[in-house]
N, C-alpha and C positions, 0 to 999 in steps of 0.2 A: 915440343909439340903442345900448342894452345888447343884445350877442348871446350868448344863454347857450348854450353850448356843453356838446352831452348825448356821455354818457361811453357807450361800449358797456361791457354787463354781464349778469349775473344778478344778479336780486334774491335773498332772501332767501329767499323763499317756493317760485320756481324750482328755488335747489339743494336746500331740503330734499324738494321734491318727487321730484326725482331721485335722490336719496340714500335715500327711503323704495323708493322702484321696484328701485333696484342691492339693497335690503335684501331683499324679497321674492323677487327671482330667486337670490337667493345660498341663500335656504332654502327653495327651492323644486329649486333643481339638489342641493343636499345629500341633501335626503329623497330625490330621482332616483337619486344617487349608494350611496347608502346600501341601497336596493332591492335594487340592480344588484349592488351586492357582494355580499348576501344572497345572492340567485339563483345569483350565480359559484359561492360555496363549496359551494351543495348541488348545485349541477352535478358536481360535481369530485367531493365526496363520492361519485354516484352512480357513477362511471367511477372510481374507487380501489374502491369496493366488484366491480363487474363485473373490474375486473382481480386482485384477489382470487380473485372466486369463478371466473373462468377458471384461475388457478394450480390451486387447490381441485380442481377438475376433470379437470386435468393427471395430478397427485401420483395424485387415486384411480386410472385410469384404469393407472400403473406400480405403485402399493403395493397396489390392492383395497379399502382402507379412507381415510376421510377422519380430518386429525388429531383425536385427544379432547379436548374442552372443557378447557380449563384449568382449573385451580385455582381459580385468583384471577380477579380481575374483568379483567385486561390479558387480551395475544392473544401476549406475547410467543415464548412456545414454538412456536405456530403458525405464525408468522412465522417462526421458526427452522426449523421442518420444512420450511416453502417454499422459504426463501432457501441455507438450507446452511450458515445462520451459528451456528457453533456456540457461539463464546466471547463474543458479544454486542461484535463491535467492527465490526458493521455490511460486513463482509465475507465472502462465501464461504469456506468451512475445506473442502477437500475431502479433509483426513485423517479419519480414524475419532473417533469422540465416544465419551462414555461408553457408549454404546447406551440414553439416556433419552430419547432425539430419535427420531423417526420417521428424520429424516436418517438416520439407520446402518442401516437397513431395505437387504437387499443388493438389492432391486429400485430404489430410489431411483438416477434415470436424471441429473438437473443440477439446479439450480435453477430452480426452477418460477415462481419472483417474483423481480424486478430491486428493491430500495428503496434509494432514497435516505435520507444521515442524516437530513436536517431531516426526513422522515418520522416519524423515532421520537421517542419520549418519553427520558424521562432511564433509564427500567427496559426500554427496547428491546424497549417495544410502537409497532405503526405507529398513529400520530393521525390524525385527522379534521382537515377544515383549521378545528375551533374547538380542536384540542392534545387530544381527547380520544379513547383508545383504543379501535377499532372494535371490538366484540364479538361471541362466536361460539359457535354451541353446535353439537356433534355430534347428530344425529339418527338415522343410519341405525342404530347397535348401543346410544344411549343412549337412544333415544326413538323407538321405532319406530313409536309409536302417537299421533305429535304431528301438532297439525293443519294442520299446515303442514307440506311438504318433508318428509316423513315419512323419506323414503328418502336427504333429503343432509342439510344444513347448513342454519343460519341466521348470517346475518351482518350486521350492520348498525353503525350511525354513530346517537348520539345526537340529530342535527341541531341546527339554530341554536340552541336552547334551551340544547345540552348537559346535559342530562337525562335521563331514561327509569327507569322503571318497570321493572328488572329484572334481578331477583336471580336470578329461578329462568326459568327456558325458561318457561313458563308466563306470567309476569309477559310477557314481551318481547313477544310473541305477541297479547295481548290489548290491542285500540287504545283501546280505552274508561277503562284507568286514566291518573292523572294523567302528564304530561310524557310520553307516549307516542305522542303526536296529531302530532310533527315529524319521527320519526326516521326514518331514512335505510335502508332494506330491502333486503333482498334475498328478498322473497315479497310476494303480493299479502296485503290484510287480508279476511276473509272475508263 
């Protein structure tokens, strides 16, 4: 009498079953994961914009005026009227500037914004956490007839996209043109 003696195992068909399952739950927790980060950085975004615009708030409140729009498309000078950073090495100068800074404004009381380097950009404006420069228009003496915040500022974050529509106060303001639909506010749309 032959006694055939059976092996414990998986077959074939077992592990690739399991192996298909471990595949699905891996891109299934990814897309999860990938969400989640999404939603973090516009979180963050929103709370870098509200501490911002509480600096903003600060400043008018000792100088009478919010700072003027920049030039260029960065926020770097603004960021400099807040912080106190005059020569762009990401620290308080509490000597005297050339007087082109709000900074040298003799009501200017401390710095009204704490930032971090990794905040900035390489041209020492502060990024959004997709690296791109928050932007910001003066309203109260530039635009006092804008439909939004007539009487302060606008400031926003491009959002996930890293996008936006906007060149001119106008453009920003308006949710209906292209890449406009994610960005990260500081006003309601109307």
């Amino acid at each position: 009498m032959t006694t055939r003696s059976r092996q414990a195992g998986f077959t074939l068909m077992e592990l690739m079953t399991v192996i298909t399952i471990i595949g699905i739950l891996a891109a299934l927790t990814g897309g999860v994961v990938s969400v989640v980060t999404k939603q973090n950085k516009v979180e963050a975004a929103k709370a870098t914009i509200l501490k911002i615009q509480m600096a903003l708030e600060q400043y008018y409140n000792d100088i009478g005026a919010y700072p003027p729009t920049p030039s260029e498309d960065g926020n770097a000078r603004v960021i400099a009227a807040l912080t106190g950073d005059l020569n762009g090495d990401g620290v308080y100068d509490p000597t005297p500037g050339s007087g082109d800074i709000p900074r040298t404004h003799p009501r200017w009381r401390r710095p009204y914004l704490m930032v971090e380097k990794s905040q900035y950009d390489g041209n020492m404006n502060m990024v959004d956490p997709w690296r791109q420069p928050y932007r910001y228009f003066e309203n109260e003496r530039e635009a006092p007839r804008c439909k939004v915040n007539p009487s302060s500022f606008l400031l926003f974050s491009y959002g996930p996209d890293m996008k936006a529509t906007a060149k001119t106060r106008e453009e920003a303001i308006d949710p209906t043109l292209p890449y406009n639909k994610d960005n990260i506010k500081n006003w309601e749309d109307e």
